[in-house]
C-alpha positions in Angstrom: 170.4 181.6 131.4 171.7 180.6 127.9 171.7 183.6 125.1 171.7 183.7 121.7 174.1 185.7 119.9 172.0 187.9 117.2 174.4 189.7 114.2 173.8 191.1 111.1 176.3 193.6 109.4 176.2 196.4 107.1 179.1 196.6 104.8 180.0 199.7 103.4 182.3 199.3 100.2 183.5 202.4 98.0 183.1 202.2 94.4 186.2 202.4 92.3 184.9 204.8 90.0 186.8 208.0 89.0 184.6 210.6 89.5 181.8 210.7 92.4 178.1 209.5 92.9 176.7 212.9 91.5 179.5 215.0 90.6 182.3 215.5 88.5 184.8 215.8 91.7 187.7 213.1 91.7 187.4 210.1 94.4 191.6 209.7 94.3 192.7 209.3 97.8 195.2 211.5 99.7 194.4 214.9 98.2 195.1 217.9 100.8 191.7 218.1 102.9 189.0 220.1 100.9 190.1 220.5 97.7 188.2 217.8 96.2 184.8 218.6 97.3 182.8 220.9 94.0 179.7 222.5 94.4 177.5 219.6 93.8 179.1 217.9 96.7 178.5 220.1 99.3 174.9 221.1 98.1 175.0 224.9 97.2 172.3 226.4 96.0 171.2 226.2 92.2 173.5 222.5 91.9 171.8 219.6 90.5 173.2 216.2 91.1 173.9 213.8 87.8 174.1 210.0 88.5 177.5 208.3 87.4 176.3 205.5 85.6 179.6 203.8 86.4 178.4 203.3 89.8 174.8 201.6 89.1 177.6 199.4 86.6 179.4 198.4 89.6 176.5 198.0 92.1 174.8 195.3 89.3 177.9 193.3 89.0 178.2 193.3 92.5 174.2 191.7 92.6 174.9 189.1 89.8 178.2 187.6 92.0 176.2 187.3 95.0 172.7 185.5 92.8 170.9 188.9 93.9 167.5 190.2 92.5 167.9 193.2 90.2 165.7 196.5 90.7 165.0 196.8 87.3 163.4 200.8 88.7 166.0 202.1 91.7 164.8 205.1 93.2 167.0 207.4 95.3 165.9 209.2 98.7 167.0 211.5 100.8 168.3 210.6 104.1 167.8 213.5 106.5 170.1 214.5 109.5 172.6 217.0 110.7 175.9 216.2 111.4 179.2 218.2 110.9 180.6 216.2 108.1 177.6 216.0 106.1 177.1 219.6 104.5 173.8 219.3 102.5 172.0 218.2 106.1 170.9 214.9 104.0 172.2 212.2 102.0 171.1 210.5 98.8 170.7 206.9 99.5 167.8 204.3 98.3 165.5 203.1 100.8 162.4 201.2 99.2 163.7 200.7 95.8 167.6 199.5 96.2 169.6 198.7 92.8 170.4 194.6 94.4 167.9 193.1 96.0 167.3 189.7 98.2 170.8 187.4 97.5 173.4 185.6 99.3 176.4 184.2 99.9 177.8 181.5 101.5 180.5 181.4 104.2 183.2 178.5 105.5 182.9 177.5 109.2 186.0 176.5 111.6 184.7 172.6 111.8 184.6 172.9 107.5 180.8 173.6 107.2 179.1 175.7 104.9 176.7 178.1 106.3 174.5 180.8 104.0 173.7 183.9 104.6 171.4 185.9 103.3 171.6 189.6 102.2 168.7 191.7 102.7 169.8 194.4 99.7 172.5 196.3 98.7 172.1 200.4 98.1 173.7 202.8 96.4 174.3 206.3 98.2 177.1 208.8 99.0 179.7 209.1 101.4 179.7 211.3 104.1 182.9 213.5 104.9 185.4 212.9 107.5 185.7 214.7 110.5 189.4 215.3 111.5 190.2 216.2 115.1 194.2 215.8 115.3 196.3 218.9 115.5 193.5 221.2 116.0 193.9 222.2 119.9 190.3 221.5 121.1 188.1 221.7 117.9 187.7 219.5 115.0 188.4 220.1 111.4 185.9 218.9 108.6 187.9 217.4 105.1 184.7 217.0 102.8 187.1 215.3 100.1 185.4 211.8 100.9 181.9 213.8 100.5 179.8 212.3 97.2 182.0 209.1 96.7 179.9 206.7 95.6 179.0 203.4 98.3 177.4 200.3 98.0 176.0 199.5 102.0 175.5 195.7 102.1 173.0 194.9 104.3 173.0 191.6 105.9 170.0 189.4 107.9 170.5 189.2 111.3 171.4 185.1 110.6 175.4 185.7 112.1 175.3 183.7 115.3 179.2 184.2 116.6 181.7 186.7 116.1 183.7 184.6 113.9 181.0 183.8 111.5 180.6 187.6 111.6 184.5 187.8 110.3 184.2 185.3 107.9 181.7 186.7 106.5 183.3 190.2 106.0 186.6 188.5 104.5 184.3 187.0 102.0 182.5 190.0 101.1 186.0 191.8 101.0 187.0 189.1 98.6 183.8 189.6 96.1 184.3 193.1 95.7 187.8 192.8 95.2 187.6 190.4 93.0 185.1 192.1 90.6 187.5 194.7 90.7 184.4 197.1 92.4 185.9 198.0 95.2 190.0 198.3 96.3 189.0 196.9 99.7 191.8 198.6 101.2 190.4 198.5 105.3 193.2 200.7 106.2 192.3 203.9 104.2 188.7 203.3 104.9 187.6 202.2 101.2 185.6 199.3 103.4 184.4 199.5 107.1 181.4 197.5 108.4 178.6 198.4 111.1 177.6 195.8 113.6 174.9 195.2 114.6 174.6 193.1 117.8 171.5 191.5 120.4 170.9 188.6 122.8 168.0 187.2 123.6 167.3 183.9 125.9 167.7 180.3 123.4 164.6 179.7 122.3 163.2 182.5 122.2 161.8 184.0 118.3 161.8 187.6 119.7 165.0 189.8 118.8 166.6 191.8 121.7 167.5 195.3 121.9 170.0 195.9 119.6 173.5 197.9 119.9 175.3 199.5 116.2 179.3 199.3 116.1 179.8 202.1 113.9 182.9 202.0 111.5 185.0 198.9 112.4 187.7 198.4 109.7 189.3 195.6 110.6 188.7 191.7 110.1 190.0 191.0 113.0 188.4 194.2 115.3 185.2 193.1 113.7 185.6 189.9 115.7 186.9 191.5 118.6 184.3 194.0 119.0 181.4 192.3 118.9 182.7 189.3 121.3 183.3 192.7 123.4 179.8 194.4 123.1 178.1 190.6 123.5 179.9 190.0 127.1 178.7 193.6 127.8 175.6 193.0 126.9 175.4 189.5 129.2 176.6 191.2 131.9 174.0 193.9 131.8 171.2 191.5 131.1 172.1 188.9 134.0 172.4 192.0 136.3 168.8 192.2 135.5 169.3 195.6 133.5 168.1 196.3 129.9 169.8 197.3 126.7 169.4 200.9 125.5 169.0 200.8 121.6 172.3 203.2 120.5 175.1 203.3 118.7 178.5 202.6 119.5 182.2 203.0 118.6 185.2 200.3 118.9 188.1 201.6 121.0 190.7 198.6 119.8 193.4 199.8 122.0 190.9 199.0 125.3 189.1 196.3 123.4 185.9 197.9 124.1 182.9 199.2 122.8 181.6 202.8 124.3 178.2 205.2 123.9 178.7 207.4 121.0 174.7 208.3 120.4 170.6 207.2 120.8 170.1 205.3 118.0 167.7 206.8 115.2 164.6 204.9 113.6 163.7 205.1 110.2 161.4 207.9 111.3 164.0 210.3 112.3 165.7 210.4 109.2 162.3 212.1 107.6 163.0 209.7 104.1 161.6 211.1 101.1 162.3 210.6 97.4 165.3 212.6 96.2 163.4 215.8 93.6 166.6 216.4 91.7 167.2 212.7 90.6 164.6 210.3 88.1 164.0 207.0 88.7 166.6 204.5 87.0 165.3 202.2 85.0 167.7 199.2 83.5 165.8 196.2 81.2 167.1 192.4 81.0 169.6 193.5 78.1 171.8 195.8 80.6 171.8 193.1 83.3 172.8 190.2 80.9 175.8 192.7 79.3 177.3 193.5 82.8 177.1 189.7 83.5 178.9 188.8 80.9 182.0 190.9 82.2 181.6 188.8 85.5 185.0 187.7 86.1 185.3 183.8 87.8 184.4 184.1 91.7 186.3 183.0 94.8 183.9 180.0 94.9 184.8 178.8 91.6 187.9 179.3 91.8 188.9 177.7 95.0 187.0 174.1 93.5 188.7 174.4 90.1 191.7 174.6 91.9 191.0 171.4 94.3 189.1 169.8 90.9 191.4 170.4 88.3 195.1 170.9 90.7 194.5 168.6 92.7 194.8 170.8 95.8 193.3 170.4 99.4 190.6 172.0 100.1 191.7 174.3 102.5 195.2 175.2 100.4 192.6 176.3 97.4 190.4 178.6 100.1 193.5 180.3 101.2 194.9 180.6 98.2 191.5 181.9 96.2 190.6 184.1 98.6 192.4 187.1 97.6 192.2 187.4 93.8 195.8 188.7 93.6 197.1 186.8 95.2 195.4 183.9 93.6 196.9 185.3 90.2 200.0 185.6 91.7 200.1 181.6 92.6 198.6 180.4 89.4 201.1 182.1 87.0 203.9 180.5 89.6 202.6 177.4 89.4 201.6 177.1 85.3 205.5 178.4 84.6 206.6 175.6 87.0 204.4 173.0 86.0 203.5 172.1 89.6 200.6 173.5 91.4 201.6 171.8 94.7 205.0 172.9 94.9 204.2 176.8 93.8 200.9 176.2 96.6 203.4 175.7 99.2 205.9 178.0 98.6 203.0 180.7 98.4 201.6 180.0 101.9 205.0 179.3 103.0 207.9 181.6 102.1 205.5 184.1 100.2 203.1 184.8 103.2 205.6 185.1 105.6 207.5 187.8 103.3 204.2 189.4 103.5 203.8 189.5 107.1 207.0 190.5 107.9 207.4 193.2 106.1 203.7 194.0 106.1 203.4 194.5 102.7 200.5 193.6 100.1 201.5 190.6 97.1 201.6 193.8 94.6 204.4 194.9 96.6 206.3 191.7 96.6 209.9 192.4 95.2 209.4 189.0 94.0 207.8 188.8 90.7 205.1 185.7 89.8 207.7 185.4 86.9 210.9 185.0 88.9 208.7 182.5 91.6 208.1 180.4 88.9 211.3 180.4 87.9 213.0 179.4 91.1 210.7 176.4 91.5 211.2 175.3 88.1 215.2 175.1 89.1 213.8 173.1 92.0 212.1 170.8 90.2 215.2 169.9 87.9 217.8 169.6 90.5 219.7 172.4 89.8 218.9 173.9 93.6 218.1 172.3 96.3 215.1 173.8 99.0 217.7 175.6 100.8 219.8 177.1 97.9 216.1 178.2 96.6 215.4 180.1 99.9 218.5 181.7 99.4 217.7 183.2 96.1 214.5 184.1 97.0 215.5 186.4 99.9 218.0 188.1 97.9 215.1 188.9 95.4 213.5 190.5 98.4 216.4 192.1 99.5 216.3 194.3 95.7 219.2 192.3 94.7 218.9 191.2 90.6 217.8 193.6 87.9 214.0 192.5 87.9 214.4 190.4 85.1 213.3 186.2 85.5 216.8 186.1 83.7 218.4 187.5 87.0 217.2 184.6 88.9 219.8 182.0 87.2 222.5 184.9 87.6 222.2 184.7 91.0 222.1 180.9 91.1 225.4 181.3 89.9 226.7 184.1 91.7 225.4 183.1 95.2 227.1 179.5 94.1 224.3 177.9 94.5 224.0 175.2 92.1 223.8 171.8 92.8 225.9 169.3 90.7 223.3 166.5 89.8 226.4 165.0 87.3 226.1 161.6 88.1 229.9 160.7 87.2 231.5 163.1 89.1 229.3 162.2 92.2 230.4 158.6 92.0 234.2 159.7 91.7 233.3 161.7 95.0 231.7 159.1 96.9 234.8 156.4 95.6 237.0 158.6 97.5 235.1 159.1 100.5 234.7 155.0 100.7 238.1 154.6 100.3 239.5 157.4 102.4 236.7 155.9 105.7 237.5 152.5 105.8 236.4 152.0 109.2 233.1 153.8 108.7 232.9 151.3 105.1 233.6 148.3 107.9 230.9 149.2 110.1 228.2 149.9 107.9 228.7 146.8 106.2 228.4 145.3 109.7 225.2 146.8 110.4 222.3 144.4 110.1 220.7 145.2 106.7 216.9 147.0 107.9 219.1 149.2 110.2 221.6 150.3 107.2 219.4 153.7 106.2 220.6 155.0 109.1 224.2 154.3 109.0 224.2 155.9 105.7 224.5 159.5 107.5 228.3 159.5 107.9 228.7 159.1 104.4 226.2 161.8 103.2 227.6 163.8 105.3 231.2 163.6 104.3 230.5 163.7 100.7 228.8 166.8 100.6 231.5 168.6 102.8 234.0 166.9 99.8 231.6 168.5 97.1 229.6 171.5 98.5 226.8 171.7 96.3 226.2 168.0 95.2 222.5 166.8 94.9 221.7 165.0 97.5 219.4 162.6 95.7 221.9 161.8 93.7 224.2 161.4 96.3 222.1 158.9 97.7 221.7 156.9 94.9 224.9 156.5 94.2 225.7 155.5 97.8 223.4 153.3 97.9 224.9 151.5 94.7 228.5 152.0 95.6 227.8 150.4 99.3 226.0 147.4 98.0 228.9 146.5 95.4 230.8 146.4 98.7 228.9 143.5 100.2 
């Protein structure tokens, strides 16, 4: 039987506000466990919450960027269940009345398509604590520091057919938030993680399956992995003749597999009612247009102002604009060198790999935008060559220089590195290789003309052993000139 894949994910992307969701408590990571939950957080008695206004802020910018419906009246619920890491026995989410409605976005295929997906709503609510079970002999430890941070959940519909559309779509959602400045998007401290949601059902057929949740995957890559796991468990199951049990699931990457961790609730079992302790928010057309206005420009536009106005491939400009840091990174290069093309190379080139190798983020770069743009602008007048460039540009990584664009000539010159582009003392060069090679000078002049380009190589090669350094353009040029005056 032929199945179709069924996906939809729910994106959960912590606000870069300060303080939390209700509460005055800091959201700055990496506090000892516990002692940045407050009263509020953990639901004492006598605490009423107060809404950060930052976060509503955040959530509407976040609605604009993706062409969203506004609630114009958001109402917050509570969420009911009982779990170790969620003190109050609830949580304050928004059910029927979200901040963002209906929007979308729209996602780049492997065969260079465009395919749109459509997001159901995006809600504010709070963040649960974290339960911590390392080091504690049998029992697990509860750090409620995470407790109250504010969230937005994106909410996709199920319109994710493969496991890479499911990625792609993630990496663009991580590069929204991002770049609206919203969300850190840092996957490895958990600021992002994604649910996924996951059915077959035969081709052709309009019913949806039984579905399975991947809870917490925080990985583009283990997002793909773990749902191209849970769909070949799934088709094995079903073409056994079994039948899916509705529950959710966790992602064990180093056994690429998905396992039980729990029956899956219905809206029922969560017992939603409207929160008591919070009003309704209300927000009018003048809020809405003042938080558009500080809309920054989107990956979208960015990647075709880039092909439009740069003159760079398509798929250069969708690497390149898909991280807006790294995007800033390779336009300040590029405008200080006056060439878009050369600074998009060197980015995806000798930048990424620096990146990968030492697993670093751009921020981290020892390599400054400044000093890039530098180097390539020594590229672009001859005074290096490719080679000499690469050279400098791994003793910037290696801390070597003071920091300073200035310390990028200095080491030009210290490394030796400069090319002599003088065109005199290249032709005084080349006279004395001629002279000195007669044989070589015999030969070439031999050679049938279309096969000369060739036979040029001895005399590159001997000239620049003569004059280590010497522009090989130049070089060439004169070569060519010198050997022609010969016959």
């Amino acid at each position: 039987m032929e199945w179709e894949v069924v996906i939809g994910l729910e994106i959960h992307a912590q606000l870069a506000t300060k303080s939390k969701i209700f509460s005055g408590a800091s959201t700055q990571y990496g506090a000892d466990a516990n002692t940045q939950a407050c009263a509020v957080d953990l639901g004492l008695p006598g605490v009423l919450p107060v809404f950060n206004e930052e976060a509503l802020r955040m959530a509407v910018k976040f609605g604009l960027a993706i062409d969203a419906e506004i609630g114009k009246r958001s109402v917050f619920d509570r969420k009911n269940y009982f779990y170790p890491d969620s003190p109050k026995g609830y949580q304050t989410t928004q059910l029927h009345y979200p901040t963002v409605g209906m929007g979308h976005i729209d996602i780049e295929l492997d065969n260079g398509e465009t395919k749109r997906i459509n997001v159901t709503r995006a809600h504010l609510e709070e963040d649960a604590g974290k339960s911590v079970h390392e080091g504690f002999d049998g029992m697990s430890g509860i750090d409620l520091n995470r407790a109250g941070t504010p969230l937005v959940e994106i909410v996709s519909e199920p319109e994710l057919r493969t496991a890479k559309e499911a990625a792609a779509y993630f990496k663009k959602m991580h590069s929204i938030v991002t770049y609206l400045g919203i969300c850190d998007g840092d996957l490895s401290q958990g600021s992002m993680r994604c649910d996924c949601n996951v059915s077959l059902r035969p081709k052709g057929q309009q019913e949806f399956g039984t579905r399975t949740e991947i809870k917490n995957v925080n990985s583009f890559r283990n997002v793909e992995r773990a749902i191209e796991s849970e769909i070949e468990r799934q088709m094995d199951i079903l073409e056994d003749g079994g039948k899916i049990t509705q529950e959710t699931r966790l992602y064990d990457a180093d056994k690429n597999e998905t396992r039980s961790m729990r029956s899956k609730e219905v809206e029922n079992d969560y017992r939603y009612f409207p929160c008591p302790d919070l009003l309704p928010v209300i927000i009018d057309d003048d809020y809405i247009e003042a938080v558009r206005q500080t809309l920054p420009e989107l990956p979208d536009a960015k990647r075709a102002r880039f092909v439009a106005d740069h003159g760079l491939s398509a798929v250069d400009a969708g690497v390149l604009s898909a991280d807006r840091a790294l995007a800033d990174y390779f336009e300040t290069a590029a405008k200080l060198a006056g060439d878009y093309k050369l600074a998009a190379n060197w980015v995806q080139g000798d930048v990424s790999a620096t990146l990968n190798r030492l697993e670093i983020s751009i921020a981290e770069l020892p390599v400054t935008a400044e000093q890039l743009g530098r180097l390539l602008t020594l590229i672009k007048d001859s005074t290096l060559n490719n080679g000499g460039a690469k050279e400098v540009f791994n003793a910037l990584v290696e801390g070597k220089g003071d920091g300073t664009v200035e310390c990028v000539d200095a080491l030009v010159d210290s490394m030796g590195l400069k090319q002599v582009s003088d065109t005199g003392a290249i032709e005084a060069i080349v006279a004395d290789v001629l002279a000195n090679n007669p044989k070589l000078v015999e030969g070439y002049l031999a050679t049938p003309v279309e096969k000369r380009g060739k036979a040029m190589g001895p005399f590159i090669g001997l000239t620049r052993k003569a004059a280590a350094g010497v522009n090989p353009q130049v070089v060439m040029e004169v070569l060519k000139k010198k050997l022609e005056e010969l016959g």
